[in-house]
C-alpha positions as semicolon CSV with decimal commas, in nm:
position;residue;x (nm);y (nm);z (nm)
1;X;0,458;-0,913;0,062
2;X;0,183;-1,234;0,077
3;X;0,104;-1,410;-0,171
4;X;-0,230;-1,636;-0,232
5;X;-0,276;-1,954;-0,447
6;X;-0,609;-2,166;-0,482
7;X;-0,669;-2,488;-0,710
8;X;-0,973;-2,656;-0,779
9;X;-0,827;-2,910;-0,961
10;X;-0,868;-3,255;-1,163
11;X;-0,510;-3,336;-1,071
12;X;-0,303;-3,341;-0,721
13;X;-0,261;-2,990;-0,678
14;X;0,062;-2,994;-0,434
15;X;0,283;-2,913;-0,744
16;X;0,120;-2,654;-0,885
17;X;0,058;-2,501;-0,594
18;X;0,405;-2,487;-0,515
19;X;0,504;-2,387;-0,906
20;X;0,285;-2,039;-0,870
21;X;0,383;-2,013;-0,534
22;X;0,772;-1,977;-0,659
23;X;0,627;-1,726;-0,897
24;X;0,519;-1,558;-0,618
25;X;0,864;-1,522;-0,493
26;X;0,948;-1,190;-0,631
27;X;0,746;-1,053;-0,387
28;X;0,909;-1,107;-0,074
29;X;0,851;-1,361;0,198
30;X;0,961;-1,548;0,548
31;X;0,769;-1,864;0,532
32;X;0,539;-2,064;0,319
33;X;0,267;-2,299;0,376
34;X;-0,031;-2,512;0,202
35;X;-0,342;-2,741;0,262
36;X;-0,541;-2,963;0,080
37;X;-0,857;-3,176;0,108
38;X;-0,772;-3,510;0,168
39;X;-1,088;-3,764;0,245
40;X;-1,336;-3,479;0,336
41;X;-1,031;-3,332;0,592
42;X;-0,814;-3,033;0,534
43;X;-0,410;-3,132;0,624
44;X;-0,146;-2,918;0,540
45;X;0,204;-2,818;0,530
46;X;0,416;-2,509;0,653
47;X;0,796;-2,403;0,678
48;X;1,013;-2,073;0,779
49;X;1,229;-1,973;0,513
50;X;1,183;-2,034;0,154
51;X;0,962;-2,254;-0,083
52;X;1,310;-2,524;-0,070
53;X;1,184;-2,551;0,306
54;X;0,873;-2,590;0,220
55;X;0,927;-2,874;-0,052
56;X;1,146;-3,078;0,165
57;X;0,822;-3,135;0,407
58;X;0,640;-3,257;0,112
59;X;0,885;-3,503;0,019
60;X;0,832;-3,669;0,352
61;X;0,478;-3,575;0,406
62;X;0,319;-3,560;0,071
63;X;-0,036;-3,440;-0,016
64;X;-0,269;-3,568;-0,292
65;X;-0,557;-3,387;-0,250
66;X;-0,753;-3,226;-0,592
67;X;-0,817;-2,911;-0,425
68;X;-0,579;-2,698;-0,237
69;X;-0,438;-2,339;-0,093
70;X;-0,100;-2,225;-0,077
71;X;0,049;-1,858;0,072
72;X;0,404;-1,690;0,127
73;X;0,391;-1,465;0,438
74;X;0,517;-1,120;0,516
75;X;0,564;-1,129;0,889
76;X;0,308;-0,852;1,041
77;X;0,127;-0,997;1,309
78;X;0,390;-1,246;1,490
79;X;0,751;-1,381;1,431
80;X;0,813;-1,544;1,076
81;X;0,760;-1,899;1,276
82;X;0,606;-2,200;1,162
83;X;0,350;-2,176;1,431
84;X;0,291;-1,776;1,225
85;X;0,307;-1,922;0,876
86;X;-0,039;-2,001;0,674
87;X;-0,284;-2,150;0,571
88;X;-0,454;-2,143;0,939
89;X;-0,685;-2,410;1,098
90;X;-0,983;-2,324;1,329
91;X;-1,220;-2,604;1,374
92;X;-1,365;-2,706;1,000
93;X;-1,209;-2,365;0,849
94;X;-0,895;-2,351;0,693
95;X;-0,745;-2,019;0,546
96;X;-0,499;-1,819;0,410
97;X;-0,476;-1,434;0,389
98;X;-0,264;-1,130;0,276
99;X;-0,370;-0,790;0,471
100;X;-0,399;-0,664;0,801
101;X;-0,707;-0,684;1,026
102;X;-0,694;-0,396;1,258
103;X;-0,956;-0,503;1,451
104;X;-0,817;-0,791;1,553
105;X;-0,739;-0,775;1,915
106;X;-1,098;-0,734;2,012
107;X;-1,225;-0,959;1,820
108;X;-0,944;-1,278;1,945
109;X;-1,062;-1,111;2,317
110;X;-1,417;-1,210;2,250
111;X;-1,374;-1,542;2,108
112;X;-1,070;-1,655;2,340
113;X;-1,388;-1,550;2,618
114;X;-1,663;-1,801;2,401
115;X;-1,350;-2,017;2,497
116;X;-1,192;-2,095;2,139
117;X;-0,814;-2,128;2,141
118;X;-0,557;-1,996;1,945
119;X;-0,281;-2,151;1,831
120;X;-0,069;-1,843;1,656
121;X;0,011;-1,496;1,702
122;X;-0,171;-1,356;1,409
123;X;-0,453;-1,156;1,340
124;X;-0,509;-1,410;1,037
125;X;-0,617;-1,724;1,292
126;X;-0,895;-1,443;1,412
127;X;-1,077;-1,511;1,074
128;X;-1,062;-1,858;1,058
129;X;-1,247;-1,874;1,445
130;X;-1,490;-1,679;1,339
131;X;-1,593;-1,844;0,984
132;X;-1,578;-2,156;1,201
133;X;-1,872;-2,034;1,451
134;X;-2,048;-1,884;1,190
135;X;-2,059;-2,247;1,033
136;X;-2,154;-2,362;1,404
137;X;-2,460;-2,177;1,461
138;X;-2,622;-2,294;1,133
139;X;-2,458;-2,052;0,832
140;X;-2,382;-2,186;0,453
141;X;-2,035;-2,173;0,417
142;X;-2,085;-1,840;0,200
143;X;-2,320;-1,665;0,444
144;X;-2,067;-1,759;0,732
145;X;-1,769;-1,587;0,501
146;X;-1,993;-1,266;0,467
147;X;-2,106;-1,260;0,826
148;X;-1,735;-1,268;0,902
149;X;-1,624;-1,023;0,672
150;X;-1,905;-0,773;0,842
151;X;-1,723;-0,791;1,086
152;X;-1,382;-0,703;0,982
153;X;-1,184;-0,371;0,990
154;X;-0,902;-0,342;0,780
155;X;-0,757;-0,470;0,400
156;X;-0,737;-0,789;0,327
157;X;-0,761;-1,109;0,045
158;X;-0,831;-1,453;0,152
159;X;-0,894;-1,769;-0,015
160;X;-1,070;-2,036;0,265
161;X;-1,105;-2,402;0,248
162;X;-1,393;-2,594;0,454
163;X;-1,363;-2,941;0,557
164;X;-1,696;-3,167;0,399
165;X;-1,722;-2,906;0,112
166;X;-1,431;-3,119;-0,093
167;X;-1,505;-2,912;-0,434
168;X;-1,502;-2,545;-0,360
169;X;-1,287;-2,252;-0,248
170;X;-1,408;-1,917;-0,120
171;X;-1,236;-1,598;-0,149
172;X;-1,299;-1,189;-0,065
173;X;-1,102;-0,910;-0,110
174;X;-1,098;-0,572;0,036
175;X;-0,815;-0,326;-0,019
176;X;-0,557;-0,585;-0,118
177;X;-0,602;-0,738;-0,514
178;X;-0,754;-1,078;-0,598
179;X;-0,820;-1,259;-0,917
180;X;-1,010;-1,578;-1,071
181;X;-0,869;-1,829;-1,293
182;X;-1,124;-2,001;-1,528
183;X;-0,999;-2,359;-1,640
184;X;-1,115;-2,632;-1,818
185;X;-1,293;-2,858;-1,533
186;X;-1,068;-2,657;-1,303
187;X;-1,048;-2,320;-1,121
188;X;-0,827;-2,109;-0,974
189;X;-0,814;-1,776;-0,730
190;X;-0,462;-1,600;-0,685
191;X;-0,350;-1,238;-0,582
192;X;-0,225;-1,161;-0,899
193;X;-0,252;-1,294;-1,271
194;X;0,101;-1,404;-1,229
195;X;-0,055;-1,636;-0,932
196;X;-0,285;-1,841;-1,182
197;X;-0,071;-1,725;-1,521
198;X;0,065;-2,106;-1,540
199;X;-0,266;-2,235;-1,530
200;X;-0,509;-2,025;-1,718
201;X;-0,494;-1,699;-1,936
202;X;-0,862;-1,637;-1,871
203;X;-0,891;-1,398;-1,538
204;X;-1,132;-1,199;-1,422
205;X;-1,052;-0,937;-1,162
206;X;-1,234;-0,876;-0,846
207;X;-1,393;-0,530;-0,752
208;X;-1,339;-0,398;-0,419
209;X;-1,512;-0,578;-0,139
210;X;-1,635;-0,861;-0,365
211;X;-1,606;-1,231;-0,253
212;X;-1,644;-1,570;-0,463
213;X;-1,699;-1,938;-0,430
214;X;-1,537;-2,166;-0,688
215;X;-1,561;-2,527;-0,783
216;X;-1,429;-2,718;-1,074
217;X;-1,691;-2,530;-1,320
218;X;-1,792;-2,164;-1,264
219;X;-1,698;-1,881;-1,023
220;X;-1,999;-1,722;-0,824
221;X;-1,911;-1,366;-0,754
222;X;-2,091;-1,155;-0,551
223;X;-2,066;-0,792;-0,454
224;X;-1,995;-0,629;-0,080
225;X;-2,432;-0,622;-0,034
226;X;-2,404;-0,990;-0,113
227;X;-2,559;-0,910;-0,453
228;X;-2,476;-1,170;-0,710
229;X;-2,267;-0,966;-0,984
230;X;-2,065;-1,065;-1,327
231;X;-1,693;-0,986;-1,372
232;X;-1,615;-0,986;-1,683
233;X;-1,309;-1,280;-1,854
234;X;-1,023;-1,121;-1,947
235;X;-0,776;-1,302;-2,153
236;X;-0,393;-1,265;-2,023
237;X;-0,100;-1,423;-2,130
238;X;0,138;-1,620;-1,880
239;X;0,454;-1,418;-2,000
240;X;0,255;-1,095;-1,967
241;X;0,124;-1,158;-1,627
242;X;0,391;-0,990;-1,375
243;X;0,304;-0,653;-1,598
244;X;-0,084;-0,694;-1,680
245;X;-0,276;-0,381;-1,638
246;X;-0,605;-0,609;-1,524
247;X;-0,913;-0,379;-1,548
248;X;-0,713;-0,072;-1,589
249;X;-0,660;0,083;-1,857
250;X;-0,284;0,243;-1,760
251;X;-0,028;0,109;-1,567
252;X;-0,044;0,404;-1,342
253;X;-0,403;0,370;-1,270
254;X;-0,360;0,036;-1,146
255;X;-0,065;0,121;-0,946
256;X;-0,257;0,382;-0,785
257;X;-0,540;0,124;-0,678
258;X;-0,257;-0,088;-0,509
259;X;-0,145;0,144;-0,281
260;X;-0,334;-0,024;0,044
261;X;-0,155;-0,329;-0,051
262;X;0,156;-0,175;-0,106
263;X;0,106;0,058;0,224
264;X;0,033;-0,290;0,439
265;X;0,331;-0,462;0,299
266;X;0,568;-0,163;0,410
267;X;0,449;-0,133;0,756
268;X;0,511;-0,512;0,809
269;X;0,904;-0,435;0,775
270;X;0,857;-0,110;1,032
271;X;0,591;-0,184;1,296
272;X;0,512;-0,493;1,461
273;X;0,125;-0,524;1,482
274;X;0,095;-0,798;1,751
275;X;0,263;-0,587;2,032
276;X;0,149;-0,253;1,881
277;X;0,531;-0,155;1,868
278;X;0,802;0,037;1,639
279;X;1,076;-0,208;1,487
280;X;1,388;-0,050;1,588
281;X;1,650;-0,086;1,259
282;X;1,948;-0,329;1,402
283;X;2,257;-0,103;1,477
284;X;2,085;0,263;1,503
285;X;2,018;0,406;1,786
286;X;1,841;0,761;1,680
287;X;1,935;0,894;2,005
288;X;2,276;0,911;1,893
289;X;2,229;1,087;1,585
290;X;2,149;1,454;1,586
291;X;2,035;1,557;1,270
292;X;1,918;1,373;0,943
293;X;2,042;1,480;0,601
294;X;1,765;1,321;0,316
295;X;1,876;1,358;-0,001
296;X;1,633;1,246;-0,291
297;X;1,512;1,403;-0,628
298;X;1,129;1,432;-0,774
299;X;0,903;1,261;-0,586
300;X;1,074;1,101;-0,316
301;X;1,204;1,451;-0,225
302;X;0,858;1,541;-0,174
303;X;0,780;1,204;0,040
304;X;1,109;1,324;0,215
305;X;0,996;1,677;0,284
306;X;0,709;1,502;0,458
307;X;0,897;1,300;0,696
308;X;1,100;1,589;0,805
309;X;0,772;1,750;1,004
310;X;0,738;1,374;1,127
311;X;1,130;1,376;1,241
312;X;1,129;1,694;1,372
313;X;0,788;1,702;1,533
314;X;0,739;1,373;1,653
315;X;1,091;1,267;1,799
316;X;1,287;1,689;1,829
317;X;1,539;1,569;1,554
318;X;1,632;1,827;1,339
319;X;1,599;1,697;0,955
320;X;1,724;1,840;0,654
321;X;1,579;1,799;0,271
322;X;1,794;1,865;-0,007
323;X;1,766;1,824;-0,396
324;X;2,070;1,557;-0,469
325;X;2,165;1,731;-0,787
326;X;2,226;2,044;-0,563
327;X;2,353;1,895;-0,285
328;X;2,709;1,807;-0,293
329;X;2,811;2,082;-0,522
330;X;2,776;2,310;-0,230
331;X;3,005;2,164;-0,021
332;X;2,762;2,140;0,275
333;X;2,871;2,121;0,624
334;X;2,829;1,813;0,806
335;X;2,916;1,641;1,125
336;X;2,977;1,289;1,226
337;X;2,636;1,291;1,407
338;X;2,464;1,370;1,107
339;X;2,241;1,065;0,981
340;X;2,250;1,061;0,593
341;X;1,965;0,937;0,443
342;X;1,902;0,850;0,033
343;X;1,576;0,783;-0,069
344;X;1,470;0,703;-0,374
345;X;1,283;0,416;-0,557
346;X;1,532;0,257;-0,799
347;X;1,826;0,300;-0,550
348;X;2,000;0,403;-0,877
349;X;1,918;0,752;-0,968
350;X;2,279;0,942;-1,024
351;X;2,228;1,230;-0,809
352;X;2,078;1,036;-0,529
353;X;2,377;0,804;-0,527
354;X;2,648;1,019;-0,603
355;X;2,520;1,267;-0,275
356;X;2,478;0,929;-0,049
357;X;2,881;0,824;-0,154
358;X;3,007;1,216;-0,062
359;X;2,843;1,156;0,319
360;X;2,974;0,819;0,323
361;X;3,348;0,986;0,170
362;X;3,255;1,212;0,466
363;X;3,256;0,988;0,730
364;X;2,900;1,017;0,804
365;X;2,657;0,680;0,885
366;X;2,405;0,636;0,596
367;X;2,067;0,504;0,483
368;X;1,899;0,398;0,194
369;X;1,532;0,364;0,153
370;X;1,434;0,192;-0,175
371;X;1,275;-0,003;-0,339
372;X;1,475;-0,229;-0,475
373;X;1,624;-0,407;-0,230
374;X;1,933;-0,473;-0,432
375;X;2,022;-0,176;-0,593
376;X;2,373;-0,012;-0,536
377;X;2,217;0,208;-0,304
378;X;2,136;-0,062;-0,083
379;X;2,429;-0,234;-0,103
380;X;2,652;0,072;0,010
381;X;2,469;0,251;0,264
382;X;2,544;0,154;0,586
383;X;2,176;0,082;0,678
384;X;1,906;-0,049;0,441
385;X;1,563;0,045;0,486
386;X;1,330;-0,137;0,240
387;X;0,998;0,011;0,076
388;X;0,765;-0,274;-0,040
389;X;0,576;-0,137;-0,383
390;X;0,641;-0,423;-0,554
391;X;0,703;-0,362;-0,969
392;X;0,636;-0,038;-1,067
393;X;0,544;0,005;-1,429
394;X;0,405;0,375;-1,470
395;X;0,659;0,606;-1,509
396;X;0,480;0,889;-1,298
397;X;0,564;0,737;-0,955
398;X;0,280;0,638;-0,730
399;X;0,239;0,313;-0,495
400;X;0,666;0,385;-0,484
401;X;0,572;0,720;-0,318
402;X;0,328;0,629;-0,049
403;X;0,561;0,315;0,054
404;X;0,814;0,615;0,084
405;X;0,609;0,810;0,298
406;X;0,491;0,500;0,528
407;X;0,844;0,402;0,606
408;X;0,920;0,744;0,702
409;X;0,644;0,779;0,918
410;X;0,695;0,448;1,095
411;X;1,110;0,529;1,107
412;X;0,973;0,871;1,286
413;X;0,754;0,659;1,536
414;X;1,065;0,504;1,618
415;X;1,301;0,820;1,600
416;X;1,070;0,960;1,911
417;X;1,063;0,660;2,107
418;X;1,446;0,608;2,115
419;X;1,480;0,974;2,191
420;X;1,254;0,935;2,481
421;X;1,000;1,164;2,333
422;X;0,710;0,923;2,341
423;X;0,579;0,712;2,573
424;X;0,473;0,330;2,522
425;X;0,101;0,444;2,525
426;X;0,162;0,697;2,270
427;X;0,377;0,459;2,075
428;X;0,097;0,214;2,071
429;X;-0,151;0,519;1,963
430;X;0,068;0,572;1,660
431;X;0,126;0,219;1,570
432;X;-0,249;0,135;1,554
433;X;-0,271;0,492;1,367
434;X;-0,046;0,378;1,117
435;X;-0,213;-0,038;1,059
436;X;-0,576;0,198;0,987
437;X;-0,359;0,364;0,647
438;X;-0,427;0,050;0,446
439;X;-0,823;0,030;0,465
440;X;-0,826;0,439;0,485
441;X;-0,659;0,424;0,167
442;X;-0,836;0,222;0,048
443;X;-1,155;0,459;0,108
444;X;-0,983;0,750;-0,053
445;X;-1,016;0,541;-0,365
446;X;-1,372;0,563;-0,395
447;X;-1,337;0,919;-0,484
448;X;-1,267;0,820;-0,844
449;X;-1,583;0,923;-0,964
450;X;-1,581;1,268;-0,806
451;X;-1,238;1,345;-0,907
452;X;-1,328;1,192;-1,258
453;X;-1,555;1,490;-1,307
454;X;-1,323;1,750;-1,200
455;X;-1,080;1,653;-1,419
456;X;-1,314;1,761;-1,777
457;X;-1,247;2,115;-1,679
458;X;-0,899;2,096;-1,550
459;X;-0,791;1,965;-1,870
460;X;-0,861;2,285;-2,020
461;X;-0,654;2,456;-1,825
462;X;-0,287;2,618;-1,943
463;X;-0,184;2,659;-1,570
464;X;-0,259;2,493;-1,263
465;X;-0,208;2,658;-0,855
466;X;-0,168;2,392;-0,587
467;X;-0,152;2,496;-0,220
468;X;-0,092;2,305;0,084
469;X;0,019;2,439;0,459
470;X;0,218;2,192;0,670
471;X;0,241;1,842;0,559
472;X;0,026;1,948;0,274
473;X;0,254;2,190;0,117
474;X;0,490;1,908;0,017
475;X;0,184;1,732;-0,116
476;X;0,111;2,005;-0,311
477;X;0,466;2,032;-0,489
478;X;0,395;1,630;-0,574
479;X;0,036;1,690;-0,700
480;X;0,213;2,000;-0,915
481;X;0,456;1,764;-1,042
482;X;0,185;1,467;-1,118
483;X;-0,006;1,682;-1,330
484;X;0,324;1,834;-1,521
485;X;0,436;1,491;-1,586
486;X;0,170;1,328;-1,735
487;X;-0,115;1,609;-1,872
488;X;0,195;1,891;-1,995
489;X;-0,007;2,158;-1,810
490;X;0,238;2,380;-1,630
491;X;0,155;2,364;-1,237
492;X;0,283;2,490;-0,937
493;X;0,315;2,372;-0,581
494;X;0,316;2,654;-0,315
495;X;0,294;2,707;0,098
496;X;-0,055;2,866;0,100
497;X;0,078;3,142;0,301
498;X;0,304;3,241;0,045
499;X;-0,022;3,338;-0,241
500;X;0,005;3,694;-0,100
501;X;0,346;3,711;-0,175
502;X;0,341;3,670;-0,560
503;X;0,127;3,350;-0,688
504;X;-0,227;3,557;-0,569
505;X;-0,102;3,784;-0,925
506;X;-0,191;3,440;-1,156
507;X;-0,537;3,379;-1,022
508;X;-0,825;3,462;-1,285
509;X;-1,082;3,237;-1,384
510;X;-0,877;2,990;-1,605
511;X;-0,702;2,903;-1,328
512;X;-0,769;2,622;-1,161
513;X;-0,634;2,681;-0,770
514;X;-0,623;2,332;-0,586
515;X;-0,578;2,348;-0,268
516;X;-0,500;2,020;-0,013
517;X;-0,665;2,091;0,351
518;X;-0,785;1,856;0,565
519;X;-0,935;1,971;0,913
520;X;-0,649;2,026;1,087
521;X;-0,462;2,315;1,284
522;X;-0,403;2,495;0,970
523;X;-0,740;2,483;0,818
524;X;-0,906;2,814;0,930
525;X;-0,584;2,999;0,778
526;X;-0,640;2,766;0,432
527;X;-0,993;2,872;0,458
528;X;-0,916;3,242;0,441
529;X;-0,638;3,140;0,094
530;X;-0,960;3,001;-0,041
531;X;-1,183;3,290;0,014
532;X;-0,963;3,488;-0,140
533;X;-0,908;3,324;-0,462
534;X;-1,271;3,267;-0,496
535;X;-1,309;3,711;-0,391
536;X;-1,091;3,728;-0,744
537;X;-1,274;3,480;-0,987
538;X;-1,064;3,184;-0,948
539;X;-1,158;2,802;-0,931
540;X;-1,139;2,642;-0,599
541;X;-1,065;2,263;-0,604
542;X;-1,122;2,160;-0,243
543;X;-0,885;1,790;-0,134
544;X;-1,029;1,768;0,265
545;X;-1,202;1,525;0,456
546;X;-1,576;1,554;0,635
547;X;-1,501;1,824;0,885
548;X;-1,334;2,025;0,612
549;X;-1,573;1,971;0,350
550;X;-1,855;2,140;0,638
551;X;-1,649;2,481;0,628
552;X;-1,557;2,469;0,259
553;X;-1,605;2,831;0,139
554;X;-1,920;2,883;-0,079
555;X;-1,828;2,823;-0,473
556;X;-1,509;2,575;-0,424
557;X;-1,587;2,169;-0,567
558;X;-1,526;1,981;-0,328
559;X;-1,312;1,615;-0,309
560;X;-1,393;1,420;0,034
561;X;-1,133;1,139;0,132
562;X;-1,148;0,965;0,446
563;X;-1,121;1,119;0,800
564;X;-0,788;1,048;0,973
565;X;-0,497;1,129;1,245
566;X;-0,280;1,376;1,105
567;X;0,020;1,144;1,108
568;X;-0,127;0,925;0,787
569;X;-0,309;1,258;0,613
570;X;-0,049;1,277;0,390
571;X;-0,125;0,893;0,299
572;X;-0,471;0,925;0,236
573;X;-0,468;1,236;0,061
574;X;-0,258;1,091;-0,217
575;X;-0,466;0,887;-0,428
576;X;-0,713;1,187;-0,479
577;X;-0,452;1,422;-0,585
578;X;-0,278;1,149;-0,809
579;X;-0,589;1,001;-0,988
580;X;-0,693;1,394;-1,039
581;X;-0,346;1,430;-1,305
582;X;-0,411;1,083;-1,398
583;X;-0,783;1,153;-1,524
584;X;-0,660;1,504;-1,680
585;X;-0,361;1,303;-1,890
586;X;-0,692;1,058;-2,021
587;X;-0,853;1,328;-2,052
588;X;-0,617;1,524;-2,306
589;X;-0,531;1,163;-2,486
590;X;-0,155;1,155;-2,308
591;X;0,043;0,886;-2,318
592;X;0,021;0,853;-1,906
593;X;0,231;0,530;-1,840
594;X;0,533;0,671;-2,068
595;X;0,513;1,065;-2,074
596;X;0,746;1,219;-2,337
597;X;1,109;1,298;-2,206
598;X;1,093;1,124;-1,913
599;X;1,264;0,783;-1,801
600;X;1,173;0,563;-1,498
601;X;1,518;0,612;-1,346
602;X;1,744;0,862;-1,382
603;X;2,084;0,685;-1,395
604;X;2,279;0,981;-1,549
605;X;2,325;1,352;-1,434
């Protein structure tokens, strides 16, 4: 879970860069590294393992220079290494970065052939070559950032250092969060508030795709096109910082905009991006287990009921959902084979952790995937699956549930290939599947505006249909719950093939039917669902992608995310459906971050 630093500074900026990078600590790292200028050159300074590592260098090998990077790494492209850990150094172009470039294999394979050489196994080394020959054949230092960031596929923030331009700092950001610090004679660029909070308490917050160059007296910003834009100062206080809701006006909308980060920091503990591989969890061997028991409540049993068509599709495991609150009053019959698996984001919700001790009573092996990596869930299973959200504020979980859902998927990519079901090319096909969710995500979020406007009329609504087939019928149970939650408008999720069998009676034309379909195998039977709520005056609100959106039936509004392989649909399908209950609550003056009667974790039954 990187983290970025950047001084331009009228001081030696070692310390400080070290100070925020400590404050950086909370979210997760395996090595940590900085540079400065020093004399017109860039030097700097890495170590596996914590900051302590890190400071211990320093002490022998001090730096002085006024101007200076810093990063913690989140292995995802190599081995948490020395050799791994940032900043990275290509010719005058040093860099650090937090993301994953998906594109980064071809683009090493052309450069290694204009015979540069690497010195790492990352995809992060990739960007610093080609700023570098950008700068060679005649570029600025900002032109050579945006030709390079042309070029780019994937979600990233960097903040880059040249060697001869001693006074400045560039940085971008695309899918993963990065801010500006404005000093006195000084400026900063961090990926978070918390980052720069030491420093400064004036921030301004980068839109998507922008990039920046600062010196010791302004920040020039400019947009994706290159445009020069204005983001506004925003003043933040150092204690507030972890919890600052930036440009957002709710917690939850801000923790629904850092689901690509969140997404890309998950993945790093599953997959291993460099070989294109499944990381197999130490100890379990899936093809000795033959079924999986989840137990969860809320949301996570939703993200839970996804996984089991990943389970049982992609590796033939049989895999059972069940409501903890239900489950272990029913006595339910297990065997020693049986996998049991808790998921949910606290690791402390009662029912959750009350079904996970009756399988471990039982003599079953069990799992915990959570969020917080210390919880008593974690601590007691037998294996410990992490989820990397970072803090989550809104009570109406988001960023928590798609972390969910990508450690699922990735724990069913390597389900199948332990149970021989998969092949290493199909393996690979999955794996690069799964390192596109981050930027694909980060695409679905530029629906906001269309979903904005659905949301006026939805909000006037008393009841609210959601249908889904497949993977989609569990993501039509969440969006159900989102918009019960937050807006108080009584919805339902349902299989679409069930509306003949009761919901079809509550369709008029107050009722808003919403209805989750990509293109996919079950499309042309959603189709005919739509057709005939529309044939009885109802309100179609289409979720799909391109190909869907071409066969929409006539009269249904349509919401386009991003095309994608079925395996991540459910991924990039869920900012659209949350930021439509998120723009209803606004819309009817809720309080969305803390709905009534509802707590963050449920620690009683």
């Amino acid at each position: 879970m990187c983290g970025i630093i950047g001084i331009v500074g009228n001081q030696a900026v070692s310390p400080r860069l070290i100070d925020s990078l400590k404050r950086l600590e909370y979210r997760g790292y395996d090595s940590a590294g900085i540079a400065t200028i020093e004399g017109g050159k860039v030097e700097r300074r890495r170590a596996k393992g914590k900051i302590r590592a890190l400071e211990d260098k320093l002490l022998s090998e001090p730096l002085s220079g006024l101007v200076g990077i810093g990063h913690t790494r989140w292995a995802t492209h190599g081995v948490p290494n020395e050799r791994n850990a940032h900043p990275h150094t290509a010719g005058r172009v040093t860099l650090v970065h937090n993301g994953i470039i998906e594109n980064f294999a071809e683009l090493k394979a052309s450069l290694i052939h204009q015979g540069r050489v690497f010195e790492s196994d990352t995809d992060t080394e990739v960007i610093a070559h080609l700023i570098d020959r950008q700068l060679g054949l005649g570029d600025s230092p900002i032109a050579a950032l945006k030709n390079t960031l042309d070029q780019l596929t994937g979600a990233f923030a960097l903040a880059v250092l040249v060697a001869g331009e001693n006074n400045q700092i560039m940085g971008a950001r695309r899918g993963s969060p990065l801010v500006v610090g404005h000093g006195v004679g000084e400026m900063f660029i961090g990926s978070d508030a918390l980052a720069v909070g030491p420093f400064t308490n004036k921030i301004s917050y980068l839109d998507e795709g922008d990039f920046v160059v600062i010196d010791h007296d302004r920040a020039q910003i400019f947009d994706a096109e290159g445009t020069a834009v204005d983001r506004p100062i925003k003043i933040v206080s150092a204690s507030a910082a972890l919890v600052e809701k930036g440009n957002y006006r709710h917690f939850m909308e801000k923790e629904i905009h850092e689901q690509p980060e969140s997404c890309q920091r998950t993945l790093g503990a599953y997959v291993d991006a460099l070989t294109s591989r499944a990381i197999p969890t130490e100890g379990l061997d899936f093809a000795s287990v033959e079924r999986i028991q989840i137990v969860a409540c809320g949301t996570a049993s939703y993200a839970a009921q996804i996984a089991r068509y990943l389970f049982e599709q992609l590796a033939d495991l049989p895999c059972d959902v069940e409501i903890a609150s239900e489950f272990r009053y029913r006595q339910p019959a297990l065997r020693a084979t049986t996998l049991a698996v808790a998921v949910s984001q606290s690791g402390e919700t009662a029912d959750t952790l009350a079904a996970l001790r009756w399988c471990k009573a039982g003599g079953l092996r069990t799992a915990a995937l959570v969020n917080s990596h210390e919880s008593t869930m974690a601590r007691e299973a037998d294996f410990l699956w992490p989820t990397h959200a970072g803090p989550e504020i809104g009570v109406a979980s988001t960023k928590a549930f798609t972390a969910q859902i990508t450690a699922l998927t990735a724990l069913a990519v390597t389900a199948a290939v332990q149970r021989g079901r998969i092949d290493a090319a199909e393996e690979t096909r999955l794996v690069k599947v799964l390192l596109e969710a981050p930027r694909l995500i980060a695409a679905s979020l530029q629906t906001e505006d269309a979903v904005r406007s659905l949301a006026i009329d939805t909000a006037k609504a008393r009841d609210v249909l959601y249908l889904g087939r497949g993977p989609m019928f569990p993501m039509a149970m969440e969006g159900a719950l989102k918009l019960k939650e937050i807006s108080y408008i009584h919805a339902e999720g349902y299989a679409a093939g069930e509306l003949k069998h009761g919901p079809i009676a509550l369709v008029d034309e107050s009722t808003p039917v919403i209805i989750i379909a990509p293109q996919d195998s079950f499309f042309e039977k959603t189709a005919s669902n739509m057709s005939e709520v529309i044939a009885r005056g109802g309100r179609v609100i289409l979720f799909t992608d391109e190909a869907g959106a071409a066969h929409a039936p006539q009269g249904a509004r349509v919401v386009i995310a991003p095309s994608s392989d079925p395996l991540i649909t459910p991924l990039i399908m869920s900012a659209p459906i949350q930021m439509l209950a998120y723009f209803v609550a606004v819309q009817k003056g809720a309080d969305v971050d803390q709905p009534r009667n509802l707590a963050k974790s449920v620690t009683v039954e």
